[in-house]
C-alpha positions in Angstrom: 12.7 13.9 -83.9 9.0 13.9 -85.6 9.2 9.9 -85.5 10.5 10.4 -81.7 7.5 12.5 -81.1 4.5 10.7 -82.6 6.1 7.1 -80.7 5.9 9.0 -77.2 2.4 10.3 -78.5 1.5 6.5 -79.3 2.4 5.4 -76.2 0.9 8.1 -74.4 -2.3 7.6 -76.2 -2.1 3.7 -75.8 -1.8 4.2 -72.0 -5.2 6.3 -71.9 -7.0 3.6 -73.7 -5.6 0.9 -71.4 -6.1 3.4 -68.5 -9.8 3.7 -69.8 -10.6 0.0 -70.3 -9.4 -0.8 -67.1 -11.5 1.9 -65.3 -14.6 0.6 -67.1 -13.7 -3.2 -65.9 -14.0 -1.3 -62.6 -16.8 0.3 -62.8 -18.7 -3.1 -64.0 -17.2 -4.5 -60.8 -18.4 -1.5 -58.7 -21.7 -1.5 -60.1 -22.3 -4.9 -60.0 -21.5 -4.4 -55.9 -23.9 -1.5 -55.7 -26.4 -3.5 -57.5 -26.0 -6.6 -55.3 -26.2 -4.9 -52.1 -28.8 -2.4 -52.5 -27.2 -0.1 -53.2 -30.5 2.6 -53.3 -31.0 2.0 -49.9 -27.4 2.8 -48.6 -27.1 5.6 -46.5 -24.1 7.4 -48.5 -24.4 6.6 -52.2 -23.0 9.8 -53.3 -21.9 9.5 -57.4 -22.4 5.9 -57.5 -23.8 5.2 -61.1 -23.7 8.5 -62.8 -21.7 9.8 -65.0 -18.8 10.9 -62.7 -15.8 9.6 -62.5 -15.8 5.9 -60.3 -13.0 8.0 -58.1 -15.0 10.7 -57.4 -17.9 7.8 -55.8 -18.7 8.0 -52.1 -16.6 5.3 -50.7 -13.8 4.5 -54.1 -10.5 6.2 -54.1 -8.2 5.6 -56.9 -4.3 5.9 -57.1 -2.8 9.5 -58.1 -3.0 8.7 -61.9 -6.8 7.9 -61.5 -6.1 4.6 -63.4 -7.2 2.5 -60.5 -9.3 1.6 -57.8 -6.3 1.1 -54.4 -9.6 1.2 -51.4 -13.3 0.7 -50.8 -14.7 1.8 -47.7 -18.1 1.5 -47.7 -18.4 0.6 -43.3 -21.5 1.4 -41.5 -24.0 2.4 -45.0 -27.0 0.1 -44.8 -25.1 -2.7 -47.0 -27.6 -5.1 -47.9 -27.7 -8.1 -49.6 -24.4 -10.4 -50.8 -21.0 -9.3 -52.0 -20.7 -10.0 -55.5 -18.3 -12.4 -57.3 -17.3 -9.4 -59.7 -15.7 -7.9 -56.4 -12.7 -10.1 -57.7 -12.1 -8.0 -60.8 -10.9 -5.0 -58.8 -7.4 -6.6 -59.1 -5.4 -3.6 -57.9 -7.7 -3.4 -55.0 -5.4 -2.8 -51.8 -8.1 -2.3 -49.2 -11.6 -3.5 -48.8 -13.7 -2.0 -45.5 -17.7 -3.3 -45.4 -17.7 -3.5 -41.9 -20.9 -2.6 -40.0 -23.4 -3.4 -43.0 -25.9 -6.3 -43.0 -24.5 -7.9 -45.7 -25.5 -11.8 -45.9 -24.8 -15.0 -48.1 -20.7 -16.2 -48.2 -18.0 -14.5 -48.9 -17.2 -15.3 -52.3 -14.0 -17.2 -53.6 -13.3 -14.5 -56.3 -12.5 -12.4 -53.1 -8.7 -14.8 -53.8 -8.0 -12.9 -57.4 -7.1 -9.6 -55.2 -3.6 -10.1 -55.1 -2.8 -6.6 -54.2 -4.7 -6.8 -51.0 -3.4 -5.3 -47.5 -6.1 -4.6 -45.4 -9.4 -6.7 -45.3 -12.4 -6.1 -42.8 -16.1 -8.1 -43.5 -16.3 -7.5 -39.8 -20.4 -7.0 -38.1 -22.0 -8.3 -40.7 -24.1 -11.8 -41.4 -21.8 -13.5 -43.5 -22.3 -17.7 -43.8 -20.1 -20.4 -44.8 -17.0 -21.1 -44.8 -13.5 -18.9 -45.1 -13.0 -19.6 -48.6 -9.6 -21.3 -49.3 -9.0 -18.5 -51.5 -8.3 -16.4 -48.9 -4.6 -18.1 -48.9 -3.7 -16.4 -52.4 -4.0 -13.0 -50.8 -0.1 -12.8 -49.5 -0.2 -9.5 -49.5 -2.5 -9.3 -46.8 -1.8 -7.7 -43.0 -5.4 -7.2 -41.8 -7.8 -9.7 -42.0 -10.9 -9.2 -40.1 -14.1 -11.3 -40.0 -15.3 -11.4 -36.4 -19.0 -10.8 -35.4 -20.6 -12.9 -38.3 -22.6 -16.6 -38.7 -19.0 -17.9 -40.5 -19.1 -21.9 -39.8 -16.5 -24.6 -40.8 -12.8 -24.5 -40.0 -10.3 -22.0 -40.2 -9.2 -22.3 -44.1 -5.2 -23.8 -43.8 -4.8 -21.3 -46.6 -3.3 -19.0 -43.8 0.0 -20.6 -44.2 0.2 -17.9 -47.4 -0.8 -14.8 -45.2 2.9 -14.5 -44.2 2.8 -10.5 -44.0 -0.8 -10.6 -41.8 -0.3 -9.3 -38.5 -4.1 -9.0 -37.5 -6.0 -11.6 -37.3 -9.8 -11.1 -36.0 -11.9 -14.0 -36.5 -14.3 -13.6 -33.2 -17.7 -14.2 -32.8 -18.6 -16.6 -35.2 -19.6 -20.5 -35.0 -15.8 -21.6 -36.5 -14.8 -25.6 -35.5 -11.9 -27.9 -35.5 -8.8 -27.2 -33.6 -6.4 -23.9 -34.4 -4.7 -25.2 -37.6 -0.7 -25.4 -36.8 -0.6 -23.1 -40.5 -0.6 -20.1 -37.8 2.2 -21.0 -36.3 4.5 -19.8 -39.5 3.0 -16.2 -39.1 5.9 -15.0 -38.0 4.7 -11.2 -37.9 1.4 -11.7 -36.4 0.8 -8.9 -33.3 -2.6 -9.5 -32.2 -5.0 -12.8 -32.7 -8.6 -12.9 -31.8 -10.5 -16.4 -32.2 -12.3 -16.0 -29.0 -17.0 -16.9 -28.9 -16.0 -19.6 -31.5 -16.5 -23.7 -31.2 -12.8 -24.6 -31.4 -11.5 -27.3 -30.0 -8.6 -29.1 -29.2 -5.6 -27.7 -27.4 -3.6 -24.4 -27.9 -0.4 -25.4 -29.7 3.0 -25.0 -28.0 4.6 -23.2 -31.3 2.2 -20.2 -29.9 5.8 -19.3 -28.4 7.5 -19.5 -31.6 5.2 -15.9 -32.5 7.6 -13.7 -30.9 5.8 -10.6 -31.9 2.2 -11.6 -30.6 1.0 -8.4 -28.3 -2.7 -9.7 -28.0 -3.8 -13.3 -27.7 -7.8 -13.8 -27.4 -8.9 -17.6 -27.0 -12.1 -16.9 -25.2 -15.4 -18.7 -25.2 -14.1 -22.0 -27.0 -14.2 -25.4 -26.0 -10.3 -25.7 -26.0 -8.8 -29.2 -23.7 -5.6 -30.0 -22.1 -2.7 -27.8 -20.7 -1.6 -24.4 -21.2 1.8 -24.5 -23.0 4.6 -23.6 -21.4 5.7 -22.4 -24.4 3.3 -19.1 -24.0 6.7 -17.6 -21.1 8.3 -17.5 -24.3 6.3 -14.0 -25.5 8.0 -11.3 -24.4 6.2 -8.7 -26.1 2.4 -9.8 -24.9 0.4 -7.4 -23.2 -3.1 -9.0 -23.2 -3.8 -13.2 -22.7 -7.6 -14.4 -22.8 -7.7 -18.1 -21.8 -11.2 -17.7 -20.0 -14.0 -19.8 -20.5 -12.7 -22.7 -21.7 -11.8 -26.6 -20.3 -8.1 -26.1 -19.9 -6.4 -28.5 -17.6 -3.4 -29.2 -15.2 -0.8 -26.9 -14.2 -1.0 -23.1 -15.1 2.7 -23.3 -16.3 5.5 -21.3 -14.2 6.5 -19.3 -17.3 3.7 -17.1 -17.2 5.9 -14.8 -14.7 8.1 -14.2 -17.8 5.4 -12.3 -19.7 7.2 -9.1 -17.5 4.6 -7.2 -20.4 1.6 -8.2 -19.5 -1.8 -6.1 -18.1 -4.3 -8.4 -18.7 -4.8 -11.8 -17.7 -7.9 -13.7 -18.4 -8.0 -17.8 -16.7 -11.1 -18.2 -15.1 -13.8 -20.4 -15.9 -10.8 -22.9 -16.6 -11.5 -24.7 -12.9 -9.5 -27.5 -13.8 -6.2 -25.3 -13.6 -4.0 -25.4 -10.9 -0.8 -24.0 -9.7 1.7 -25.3 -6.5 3.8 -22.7 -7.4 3.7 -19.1 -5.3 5.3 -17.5 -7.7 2.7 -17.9 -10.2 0.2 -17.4 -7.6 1.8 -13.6 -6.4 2.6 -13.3 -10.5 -1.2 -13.5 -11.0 -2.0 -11.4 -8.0 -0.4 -8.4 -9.2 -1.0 -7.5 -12.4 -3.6 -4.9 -12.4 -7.5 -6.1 -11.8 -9.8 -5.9 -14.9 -13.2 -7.1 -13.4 -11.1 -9.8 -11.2 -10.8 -11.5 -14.3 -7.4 -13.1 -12.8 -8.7 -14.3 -9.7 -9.2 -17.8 -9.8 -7.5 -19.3 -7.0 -7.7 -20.2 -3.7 -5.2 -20.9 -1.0 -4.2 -24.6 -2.2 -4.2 -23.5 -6.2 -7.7 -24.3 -7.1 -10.3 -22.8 -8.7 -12.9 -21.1 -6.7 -16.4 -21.6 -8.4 -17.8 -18.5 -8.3 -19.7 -16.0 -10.3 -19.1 -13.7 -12.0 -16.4 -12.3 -9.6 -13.1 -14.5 -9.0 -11.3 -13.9 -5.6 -7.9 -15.3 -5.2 -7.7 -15.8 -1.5 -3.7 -15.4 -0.3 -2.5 -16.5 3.3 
């Protein structure tokens, strides 16, 4: 019984050390982030770099045995300055919020060793460079958010391993190349937002294989050629932005299947055309939002006016 007891108090004692060690890891890792983006100057810095516990630090929660740091939310607190590569040490890291800083420089590649990692959002910022590849090894991952930053380059094919994301925000940056055909195997992604980026090509017909997609932004690219017919095949989408693109030929008759939808966005697309009424009273009647959906005249074409769209019916 006295050997039973000393082994439990061995292991019990081992466990505090390794509980210890990896808390101080942490700590570096916080530090080093509190270090690299000014971290004097952040409007909430409450505990950071004292003596108290790294749970008890405005921002850091830890699980319930205080062993480990699960979420960083640090949004809108005067970030400055660039994420540091020891951010990739926080390995049982689950969610990471610095949106609404002014952080600068890329994102680093360490940003790949967080395997644990659920939620993600750099969003508002003035990140640069690329998406790191490294973003792929995250699998874990259901919310990635980047949108409103200086982010060039295409998006990383590292995407194809994101199979549990089902947010994907990646607006308002200066992204290029076409929409990488990785997205397609997403097969639990509910809203997509690549809209006021420089993509270009055309939007893939497996868009219709993404059964679950709810929101669909393609705005303010430079995407070519038809709408897929393909796109009838999403039952559950509420919300399509197509506008301000150079889409072409025939707005496709399965758009009255999307029985779901309250917001349809084609104009600025004046190549687009429809012979078919259906389509025409289809568009006509889902709710106005700024006359976003009225783009056509009498014959099916595009009336070229701005900013308001009438769609003019006999």
């Amino acid at each position: 019984m006295r050997k039973f007891v000393l082994l439990v108090l061995g292991l019990m004692f081992a466990f505090s050390i390794n509980a210890l060690a990896g808390l101080e890891s942490e700590k570096i890792a916080l530090e080093a982030l509190y270090d690299s983006t000014n971290g004097d100057s952040w409007t909430n810095n409450t505990n950071w770099k004292t003596t108290t516990s790294i749970c008890d630090w405005h921002g850091v929660t830890c699980n319930e045995s205080k062993t480990n740091v699960v979420y960083i939310y640090l949004h809108t607190n005067n970030l400055t300055g660039q994420i540091p590569s020891e951010i990739g040490n926080l390995k049982y890291l689950e969610s990471l919020g610095l949106y609404h800083n002014k952080l600068t420089g890329t994102i680093p590649s360490e940003i790949g060793n967080l395997e644990n990692l659920k939620y993600l959002d750099l969003g508002y910022n003035n990140l640069t460079g690329s998406i790191p590849s490294e973003i792929g090894n995250l699998s874990e991952l259901q919310h990635l958010v980047i949108r409103d930053n200086n982010l060039t380059g295409p998006i990383s094919k590292g995407i194809v391993n994101l199979t549990e994301l089902w947010w994907l925000g990646l607006s308002n940056n200066n992204l290029t190349g076409s929409i990488p055909s990785e997205i397609g195997s997403l097969e639990n992604l509910e809203h997509i937002n690549l809209s006021y980026n420089n993509l270009t090509g055309s939007i893939p017909s497996w868009i219709g294989s993404l059964e679950n997609l709810e929101y669909i932004n393609l705005s303010y690219n430079d995407l070519t050629g038809p709408i897929p017919s393909e796109i009838g095949d999403l039952e559950n989408l509420e919300y399509l932005y197509l506008n301000n693109n150079k889409l072409t030929g025939q707005i496709p008759s399965s758009i009255v299947d999307l029985t779901d939808i309250a917001r349809l966005a084609f104009y600025e697309n004046c190549s687009l055309k429809t012979n078919d009424s259906a389509v025409v009273d289809f568009i006509n009647c889902i709710e106005a939002y700024d006359a976003y959906q009225h783009i056509l005249d009498t014959n099916g074409n595009c009336i070229n006016l701005s900013p308001i769209y009438y769609l003019l019916l006999d």
